[in-house]
NUGUBA-379147 format. One line per field, with one value per residue (C-alpha): residue in one letter; x, z, y; chain. Coordinates in Angstrom, 2 decimals, m for minus. Each point is the difference from the previous one (the first is absolute). Layout:
REM NUGUBA-379147
aa [A; ...]
c1 [X; ...]
c3 [Z; ...]
c2 [Y; ...]
ch [A; ...]
This chain:
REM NUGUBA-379147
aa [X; X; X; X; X; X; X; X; X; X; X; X; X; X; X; X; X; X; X; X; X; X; X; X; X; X; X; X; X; X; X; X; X; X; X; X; X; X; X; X; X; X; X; X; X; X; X; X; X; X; X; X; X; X; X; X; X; X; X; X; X; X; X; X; X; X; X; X; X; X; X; X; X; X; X; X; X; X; X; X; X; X; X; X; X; X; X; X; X; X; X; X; X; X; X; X; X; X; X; X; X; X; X; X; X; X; X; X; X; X; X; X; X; X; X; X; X; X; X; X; X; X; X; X; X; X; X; X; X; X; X; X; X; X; X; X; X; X; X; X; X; X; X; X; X; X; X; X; X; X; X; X; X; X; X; X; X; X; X; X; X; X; X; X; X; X; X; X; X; X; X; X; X; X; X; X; X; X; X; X; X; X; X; X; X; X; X; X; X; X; X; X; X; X; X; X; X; X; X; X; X; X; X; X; X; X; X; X; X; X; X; X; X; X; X; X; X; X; X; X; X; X; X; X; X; X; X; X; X; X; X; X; X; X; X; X; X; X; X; X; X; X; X; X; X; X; X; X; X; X; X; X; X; X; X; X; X; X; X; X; X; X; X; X; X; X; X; X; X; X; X; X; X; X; X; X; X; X; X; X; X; X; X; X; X; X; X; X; X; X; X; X; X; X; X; X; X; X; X; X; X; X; X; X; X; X; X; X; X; X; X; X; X; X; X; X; X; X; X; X; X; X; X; X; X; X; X; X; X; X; X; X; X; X; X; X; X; X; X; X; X; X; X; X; X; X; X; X; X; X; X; X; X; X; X; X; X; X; X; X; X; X; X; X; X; X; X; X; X; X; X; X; X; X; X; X; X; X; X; X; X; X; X; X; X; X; X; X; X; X; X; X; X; X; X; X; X; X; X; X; X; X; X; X; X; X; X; X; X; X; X; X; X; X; X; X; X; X; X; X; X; X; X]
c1 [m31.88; 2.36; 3.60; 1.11; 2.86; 1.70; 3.63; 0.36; 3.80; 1.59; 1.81; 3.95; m1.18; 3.16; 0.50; m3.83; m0.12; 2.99; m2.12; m3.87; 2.18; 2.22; m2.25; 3.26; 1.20; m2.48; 1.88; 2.93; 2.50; 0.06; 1.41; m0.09; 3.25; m0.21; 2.01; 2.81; m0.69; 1.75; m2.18; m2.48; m3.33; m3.00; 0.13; m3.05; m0.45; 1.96; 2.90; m0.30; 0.32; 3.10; 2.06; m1.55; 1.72; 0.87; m1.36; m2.43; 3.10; 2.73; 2.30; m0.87; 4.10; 0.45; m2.96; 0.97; 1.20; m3.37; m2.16; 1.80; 0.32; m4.22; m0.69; m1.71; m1.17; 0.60; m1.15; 0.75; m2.32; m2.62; m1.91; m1.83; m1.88; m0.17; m2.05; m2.14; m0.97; m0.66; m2.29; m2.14; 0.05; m1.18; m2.58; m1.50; 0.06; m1.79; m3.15; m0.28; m0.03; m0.94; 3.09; 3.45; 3.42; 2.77; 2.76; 2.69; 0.97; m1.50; m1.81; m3.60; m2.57; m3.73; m3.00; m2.63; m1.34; m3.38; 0.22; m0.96; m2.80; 2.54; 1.52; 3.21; 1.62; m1.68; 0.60; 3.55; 0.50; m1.77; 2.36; 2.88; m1.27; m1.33; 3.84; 1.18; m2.47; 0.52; 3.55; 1.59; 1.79; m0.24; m1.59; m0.41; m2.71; m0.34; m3.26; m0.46; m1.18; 3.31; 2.33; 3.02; m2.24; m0.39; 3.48; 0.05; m2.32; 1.41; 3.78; m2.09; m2.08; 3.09; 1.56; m2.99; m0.71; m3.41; m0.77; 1.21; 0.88; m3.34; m0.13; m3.16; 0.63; m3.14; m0.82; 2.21; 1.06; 1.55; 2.02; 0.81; 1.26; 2.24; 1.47; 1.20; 2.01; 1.31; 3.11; 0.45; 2.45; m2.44; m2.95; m0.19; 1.26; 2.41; 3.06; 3.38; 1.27; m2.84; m0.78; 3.57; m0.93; m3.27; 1.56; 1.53; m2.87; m0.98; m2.53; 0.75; m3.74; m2.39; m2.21; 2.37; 0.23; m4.03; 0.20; 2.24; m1.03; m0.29; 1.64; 3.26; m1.07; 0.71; 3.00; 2.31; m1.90; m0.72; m3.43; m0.12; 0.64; m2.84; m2.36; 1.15; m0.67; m3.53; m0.41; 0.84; m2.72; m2.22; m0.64; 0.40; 2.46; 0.84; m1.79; 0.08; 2.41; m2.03; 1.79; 3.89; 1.54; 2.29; 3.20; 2.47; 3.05; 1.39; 2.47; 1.36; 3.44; 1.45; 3.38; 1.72; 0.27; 3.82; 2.20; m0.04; 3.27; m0.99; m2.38; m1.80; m1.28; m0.82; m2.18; m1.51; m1.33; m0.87; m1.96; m2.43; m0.30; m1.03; m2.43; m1.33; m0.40; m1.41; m2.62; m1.50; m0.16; m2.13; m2.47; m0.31; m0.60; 2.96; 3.02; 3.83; 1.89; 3.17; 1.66; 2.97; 2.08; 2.73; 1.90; 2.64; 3.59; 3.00; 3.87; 1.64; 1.19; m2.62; m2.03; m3.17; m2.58; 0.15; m3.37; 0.18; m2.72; m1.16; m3.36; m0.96; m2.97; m2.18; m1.01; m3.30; m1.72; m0.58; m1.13; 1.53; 2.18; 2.32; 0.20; 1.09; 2.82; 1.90; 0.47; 1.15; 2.31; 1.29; 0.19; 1.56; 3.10; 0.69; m0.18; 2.24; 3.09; 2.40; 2.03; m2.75; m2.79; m3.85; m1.98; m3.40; m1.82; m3.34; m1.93; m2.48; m2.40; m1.89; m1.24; m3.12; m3.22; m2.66; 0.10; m2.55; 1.78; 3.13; 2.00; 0.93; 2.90; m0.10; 3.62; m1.19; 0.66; m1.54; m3.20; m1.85; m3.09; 1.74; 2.01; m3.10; m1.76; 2.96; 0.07; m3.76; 0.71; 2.87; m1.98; m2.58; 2.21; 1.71; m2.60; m1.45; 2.50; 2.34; 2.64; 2.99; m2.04; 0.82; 2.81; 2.91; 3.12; 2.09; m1.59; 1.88; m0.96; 2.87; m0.35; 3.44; m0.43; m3.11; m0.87; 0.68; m2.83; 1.29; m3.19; m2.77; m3.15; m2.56; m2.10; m3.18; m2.73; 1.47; 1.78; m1.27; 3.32; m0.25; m3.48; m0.22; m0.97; m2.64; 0.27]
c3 [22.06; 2.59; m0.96; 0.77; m0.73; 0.15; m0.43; m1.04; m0.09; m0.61; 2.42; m1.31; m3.03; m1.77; 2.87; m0.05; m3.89; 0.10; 2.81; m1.81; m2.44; 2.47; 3.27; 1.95; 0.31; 2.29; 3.07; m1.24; m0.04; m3.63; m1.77; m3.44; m1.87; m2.11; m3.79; m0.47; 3.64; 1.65; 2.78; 2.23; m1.23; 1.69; 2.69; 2.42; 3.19; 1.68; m2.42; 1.47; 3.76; m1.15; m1.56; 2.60; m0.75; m3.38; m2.41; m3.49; m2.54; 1.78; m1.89; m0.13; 0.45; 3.40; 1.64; m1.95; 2.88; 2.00; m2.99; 0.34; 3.31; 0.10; m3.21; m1.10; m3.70; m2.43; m3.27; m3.12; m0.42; m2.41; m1.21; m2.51; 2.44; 2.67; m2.70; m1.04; 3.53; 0.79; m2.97; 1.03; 4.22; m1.84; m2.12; 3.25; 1.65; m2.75; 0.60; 3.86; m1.62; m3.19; 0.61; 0.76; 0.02; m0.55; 1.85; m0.47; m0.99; 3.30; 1.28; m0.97; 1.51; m0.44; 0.21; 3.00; m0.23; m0.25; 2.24; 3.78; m0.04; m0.45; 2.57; m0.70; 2.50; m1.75; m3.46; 0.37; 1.57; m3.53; m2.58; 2.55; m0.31; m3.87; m1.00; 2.31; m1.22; m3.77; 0.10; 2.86; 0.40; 3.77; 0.49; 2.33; 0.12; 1.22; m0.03; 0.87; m0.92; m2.06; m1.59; 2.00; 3.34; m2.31; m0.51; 3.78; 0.52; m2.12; 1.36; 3.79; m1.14; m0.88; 3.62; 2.11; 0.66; 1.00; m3.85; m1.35; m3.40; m0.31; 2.29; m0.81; 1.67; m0.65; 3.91; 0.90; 3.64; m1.65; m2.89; 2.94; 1.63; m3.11; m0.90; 3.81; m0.75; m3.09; m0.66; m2.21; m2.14; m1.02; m1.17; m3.86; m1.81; 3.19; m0.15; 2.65; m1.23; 0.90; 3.29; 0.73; m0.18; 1.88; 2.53; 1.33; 0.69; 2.42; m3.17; 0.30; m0.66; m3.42; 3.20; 0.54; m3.44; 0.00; 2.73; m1.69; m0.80; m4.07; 0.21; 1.89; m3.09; m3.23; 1.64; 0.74; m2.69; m3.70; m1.40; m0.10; 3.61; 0.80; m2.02; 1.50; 3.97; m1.33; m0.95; 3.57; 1.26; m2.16; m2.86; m3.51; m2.11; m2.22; m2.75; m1.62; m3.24; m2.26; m3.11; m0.37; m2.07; m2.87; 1.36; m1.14; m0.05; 0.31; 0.65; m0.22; 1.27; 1.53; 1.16; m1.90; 1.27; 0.14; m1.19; m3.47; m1.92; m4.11; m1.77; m1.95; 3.07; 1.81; m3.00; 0.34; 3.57; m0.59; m3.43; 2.36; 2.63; m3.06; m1.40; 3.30; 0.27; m3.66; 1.11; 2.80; m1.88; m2.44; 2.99; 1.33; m3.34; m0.06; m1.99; 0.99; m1.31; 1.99; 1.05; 2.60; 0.07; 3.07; 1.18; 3.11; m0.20; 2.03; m0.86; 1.98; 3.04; 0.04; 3.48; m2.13; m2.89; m1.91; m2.10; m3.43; m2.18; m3.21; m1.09; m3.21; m1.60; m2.53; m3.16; 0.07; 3.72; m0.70; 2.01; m2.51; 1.52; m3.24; m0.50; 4.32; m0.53; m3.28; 2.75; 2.93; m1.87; m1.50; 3.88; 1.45; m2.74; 1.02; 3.90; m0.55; 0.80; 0.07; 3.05; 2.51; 1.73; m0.11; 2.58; m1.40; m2.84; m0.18; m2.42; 1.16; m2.89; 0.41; m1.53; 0.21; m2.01; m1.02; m3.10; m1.53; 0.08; m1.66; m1.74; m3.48; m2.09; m3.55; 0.05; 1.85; m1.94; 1.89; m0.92; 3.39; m1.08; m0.88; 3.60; 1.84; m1.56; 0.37; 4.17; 0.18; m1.63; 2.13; 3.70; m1.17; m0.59; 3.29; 1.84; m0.63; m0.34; 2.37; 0.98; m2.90; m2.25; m3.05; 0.73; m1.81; m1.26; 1.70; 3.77; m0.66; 0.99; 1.56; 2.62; 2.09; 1.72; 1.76; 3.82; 2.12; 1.56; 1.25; 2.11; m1.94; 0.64; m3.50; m1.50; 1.36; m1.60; m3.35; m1.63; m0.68; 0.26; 3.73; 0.60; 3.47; m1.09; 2.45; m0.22]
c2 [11.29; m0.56; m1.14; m3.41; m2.11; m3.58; m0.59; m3.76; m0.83; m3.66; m1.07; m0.82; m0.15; m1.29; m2.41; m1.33; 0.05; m2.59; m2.07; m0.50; m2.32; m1.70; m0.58; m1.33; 3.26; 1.12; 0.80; 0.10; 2.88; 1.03; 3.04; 1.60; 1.33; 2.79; 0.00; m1.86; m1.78; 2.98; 1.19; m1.27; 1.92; m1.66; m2.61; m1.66; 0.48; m2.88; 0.74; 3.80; m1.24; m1.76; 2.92; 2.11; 3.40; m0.65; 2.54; m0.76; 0.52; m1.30; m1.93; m4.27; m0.70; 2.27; m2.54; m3.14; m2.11; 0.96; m0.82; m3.20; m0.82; 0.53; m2.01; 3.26; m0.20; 2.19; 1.28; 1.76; 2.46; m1.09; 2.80; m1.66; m2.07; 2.86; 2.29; m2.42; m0.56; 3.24; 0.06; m2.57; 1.15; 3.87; m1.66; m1.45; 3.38; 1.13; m2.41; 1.70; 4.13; 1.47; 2.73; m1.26; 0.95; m2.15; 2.00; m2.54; m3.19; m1.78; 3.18; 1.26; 2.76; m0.90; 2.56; m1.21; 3.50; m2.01; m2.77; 1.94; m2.15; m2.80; m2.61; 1.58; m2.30; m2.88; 1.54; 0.33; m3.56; m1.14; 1.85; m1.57; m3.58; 0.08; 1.42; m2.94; m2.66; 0.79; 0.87; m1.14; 3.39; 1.11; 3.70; 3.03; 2.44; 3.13; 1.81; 4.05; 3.30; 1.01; m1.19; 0.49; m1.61; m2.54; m1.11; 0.55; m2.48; m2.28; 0.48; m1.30; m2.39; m2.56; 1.10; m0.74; m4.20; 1.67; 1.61; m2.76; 1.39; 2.39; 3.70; 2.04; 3.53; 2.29; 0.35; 3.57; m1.86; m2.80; 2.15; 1.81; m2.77; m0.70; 3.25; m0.08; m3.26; 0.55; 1.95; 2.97; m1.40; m3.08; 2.05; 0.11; 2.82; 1.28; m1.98; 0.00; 3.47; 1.78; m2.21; 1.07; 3.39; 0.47; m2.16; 3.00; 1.56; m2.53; m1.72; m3.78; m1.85; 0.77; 1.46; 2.54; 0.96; 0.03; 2.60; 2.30; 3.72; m0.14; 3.02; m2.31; m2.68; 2.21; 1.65; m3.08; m2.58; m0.05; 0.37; m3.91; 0.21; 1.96; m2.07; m2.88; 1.70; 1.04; m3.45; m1.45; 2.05; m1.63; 2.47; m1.48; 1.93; m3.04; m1.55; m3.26; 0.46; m2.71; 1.61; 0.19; 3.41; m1.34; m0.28; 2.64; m1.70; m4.46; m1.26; m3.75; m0.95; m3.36; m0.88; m3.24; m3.29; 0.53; 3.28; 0.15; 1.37; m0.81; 2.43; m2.24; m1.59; 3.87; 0.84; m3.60; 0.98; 3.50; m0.94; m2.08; 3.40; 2.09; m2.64; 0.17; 3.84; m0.24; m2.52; 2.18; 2.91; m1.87; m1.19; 3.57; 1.46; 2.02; 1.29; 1.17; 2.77; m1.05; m2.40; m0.83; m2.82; m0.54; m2.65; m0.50; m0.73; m0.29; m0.92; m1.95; 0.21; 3.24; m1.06; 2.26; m0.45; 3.30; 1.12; 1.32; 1.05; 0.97; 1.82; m0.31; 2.45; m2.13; 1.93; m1.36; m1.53; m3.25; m3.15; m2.14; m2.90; 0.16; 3.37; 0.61; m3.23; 1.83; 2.62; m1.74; m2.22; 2.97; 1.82; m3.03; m0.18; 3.37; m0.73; m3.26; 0.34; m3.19; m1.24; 0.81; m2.26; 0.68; m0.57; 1.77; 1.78; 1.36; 2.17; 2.76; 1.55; 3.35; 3.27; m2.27; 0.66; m1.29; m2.31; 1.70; 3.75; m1.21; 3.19; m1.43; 1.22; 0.82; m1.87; m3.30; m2.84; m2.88; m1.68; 0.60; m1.36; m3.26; m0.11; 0.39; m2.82; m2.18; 1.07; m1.07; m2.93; m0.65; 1.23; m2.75; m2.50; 0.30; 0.92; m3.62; m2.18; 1.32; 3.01; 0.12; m2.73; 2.35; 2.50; 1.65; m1.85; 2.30; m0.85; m3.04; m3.74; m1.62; 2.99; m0.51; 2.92; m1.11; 1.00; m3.33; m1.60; m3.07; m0.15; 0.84; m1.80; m1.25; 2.49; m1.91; 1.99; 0.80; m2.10; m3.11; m1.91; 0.98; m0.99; m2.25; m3.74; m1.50; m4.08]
ch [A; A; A; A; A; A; A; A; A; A; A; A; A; A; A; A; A; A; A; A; A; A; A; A; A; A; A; A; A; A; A; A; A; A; A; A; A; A; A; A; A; A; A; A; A; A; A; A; A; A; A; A; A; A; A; A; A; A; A; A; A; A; A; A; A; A; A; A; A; A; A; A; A; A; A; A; A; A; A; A; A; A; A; A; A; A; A; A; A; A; A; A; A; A; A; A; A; A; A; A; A; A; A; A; A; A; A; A; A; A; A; A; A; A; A; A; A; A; A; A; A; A; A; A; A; A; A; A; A; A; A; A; A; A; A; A; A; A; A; A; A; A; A; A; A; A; A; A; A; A; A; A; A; A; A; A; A; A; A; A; A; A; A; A; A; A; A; A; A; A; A; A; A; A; A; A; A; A; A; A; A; A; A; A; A; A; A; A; A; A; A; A; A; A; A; A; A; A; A; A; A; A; A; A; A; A; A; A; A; A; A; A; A; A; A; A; A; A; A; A; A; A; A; A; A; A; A; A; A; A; A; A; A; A; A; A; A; A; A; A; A; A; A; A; A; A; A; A; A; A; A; A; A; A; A; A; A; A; A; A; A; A; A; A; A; A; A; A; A; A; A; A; A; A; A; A; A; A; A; A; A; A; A; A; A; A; A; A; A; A; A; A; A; A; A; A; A; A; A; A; A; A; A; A; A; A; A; A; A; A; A; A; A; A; A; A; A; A; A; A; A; A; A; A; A; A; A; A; A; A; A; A; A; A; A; A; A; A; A; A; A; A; A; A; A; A; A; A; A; A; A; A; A; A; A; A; A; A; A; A; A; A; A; A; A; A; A; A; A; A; A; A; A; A; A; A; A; A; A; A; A; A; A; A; A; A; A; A; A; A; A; A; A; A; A; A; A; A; A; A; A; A; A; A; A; A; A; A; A; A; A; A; A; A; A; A; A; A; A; A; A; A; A]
């Protein structure tokens, strides 16, 4: 069977998830701020033309007055609305390939390894328009023999008026054509450093790269590298990763909505970052054995945040939401210290394992059976009615510490106090 691939990728996703539920902000500037409404994260196209060479995580306050002065809108990033939208743009993939890999949040690689006999041209114009009829989320595709090509294709097909949002490369002239015009430090998996590098050789262009001696290749790049050269010349050396490994360690962390200086209100926050961790290590079927808490200080006048830490090792792994906030209440007290002003916490939980090859101790005194019915109970619950629905006492409910979103939009597609009214 020969290999074949299609990169579909949303177009500013954040920006055009904001835009299917408020149709006036097509073509207008608009840009999404990340936690707390610090930094610009995501922004559409006419908002990019107006910062020009402002950079994806540059702070909101340094371009205020040119936000402003362009009526660009912005956004508090709304991640809610953003996953569930990606849900629904992956289950539509999913109609147009039995194999599919959803690389990212607004990024997935389909399997055409069939479809030769295909209109690919055609094909790929109808996964475009179907995501953009039943969605109204704006898409690129990229169709080629590998992956990396793929994401080639898909990087020219939204730069070319002539693709129009869809590039099949499969004819060797044309990907010729585009590994001549694209830049070494654009091609997927290379990256500025090592662009830098092999720019001193004389190797500016992914055709340059192609025509390297492998021998030149695994001397001056990683092995990724050299996959990712085979892959320009068309030889497949990546597979579609349809099943994701457990992963071996999370972490959840925010910064407050202002600096914090009491404890009761630090262990408030941090509660909700380990309830958090807890959760997903339920959904992945996995225990931890250890767990870290931090959090970031500074006295003033100190101009810096300092980090301090505390690893605790659990007698027992445990997924247990209870059982993991005893511990980081108990880490936090000994972190506190009074006078100073917190800007963050997080918690991180590993020593991962399954939840079925949990060590026991002779000496464990917790009723495990009864905390894992309880957290079913309790993923149910919230898994229908809502995130936080049921949670601890000790997440708190007042929450002062909250991230500011000033600008968030309505959770359109999940909560049904948000739902659009149609009169």
């Amino acid at each position: 069977m020969t290999s074949l691939f299609a990169l579909v990728d949303c177009n500013n996703f954040y920006a055009s998830c904001e835009r299917v539920f408020q149709p006036k902000l097509n073509g207008i500037p608009v840009v999404v701020l990340s936690n707390n409404d610090g930094c610009i994260i995501a922004s559409s196209n006419e908002a990019k033309v107006i910062l020009g060479g402002s950079k994806i995580g540059q702070a909101a306050y340094e371009v205020k007055e040119l936000l402003e002065q362009h009526n660009v809108q912005a956004f508090s990033s709304n991640y809610i609305l953003y996953g569930d939208m990606s849900n629904r743009v992956m289950s539509i993939l999913s109609t147009f390939s039995p194999n599919i890999e959803v690389y990212s949040i607004d990024e997935a690689f389909l399997d055409l390894g069939n479809f030769y006999n295909v209109d690919l041209q055609k094909y790929s114009r109808q996964i475009k328009d179907t995501v953009l009829q039943y969605t109204s989320i704006p898409i690129s595709v990229g169709v080629a023999p590998t992956k990396t090509l793929a994401k080639l294709a898909n990087r020219l097909s939204k730069k070319s008026d002539k693709a129009d949002g869809v590039l099949v490369l499969t004819d060797p002239n044309h990907i010729e054509a585009a590994l001549k015009r694209t830049s070494i430090g654009s091609i997927w998996g290379i990256g500025r450093r090592y662009a830098k590098k092999l720019s001193v050789y004389g190797m500016e262009t992914a055709w340059d790269l192609c025509q390297a001696p492998d021998s030149f290749i695994k001397k001056h790049l990683t092995v990724v590298g050299f996959r990712t050269m085979k892959e320009l010349r068309g030889e497949p050396c990546l597979d579609l990763e349809m099943t994701y490994d457990p992963k071996k360690h999370i972490c959840t962390s925010r910064s407050f909505g202002y600096k914090l200086t009491a404890l009761p209100d630090i262990q408030e926050a941090t509660a909700n970052y380990a309830a958090r961790c807890a959760a997903k290590l339920r959904k992945q079927k996995s225990c931890a054995a250890c767990v870290t808490v931090f959090v970031m200080r500074k006295r003033f006048p100190q101009p810096d945040y300092l980090y301090f830490s505390q690893t605790v090792a659990l007698p027992v792994a445990t997924n247990s939401t209870p059982e993991l906030l005893k511990y980081v209440r108990k880490a936090v007290e000994q972190l506190y210290v009074p006078g100073y002003k917190y800007k963050k916490s997080g918690v991180i939980v590993s020593g991962l394992c399954p939840d079925s090859q949990v060590q026991g101790s002779l000496l464990d005194t917790v009723d495990r059976e009864k905390h894992a019915k309880a957290m079913q109970a309790l993923d149910k619950v919230n898994q229908r009615y809502g995130k936080d629905m049921v949670l601890s006492a000790a997440q708190g409910f007042v929450r002062p510490w909250k991230m500011k979103s000033e600008m968030l939009s309505p959770c359109y597609t999940t909560r049904l106090s948000d739902l659009l009214e149609v009169w």
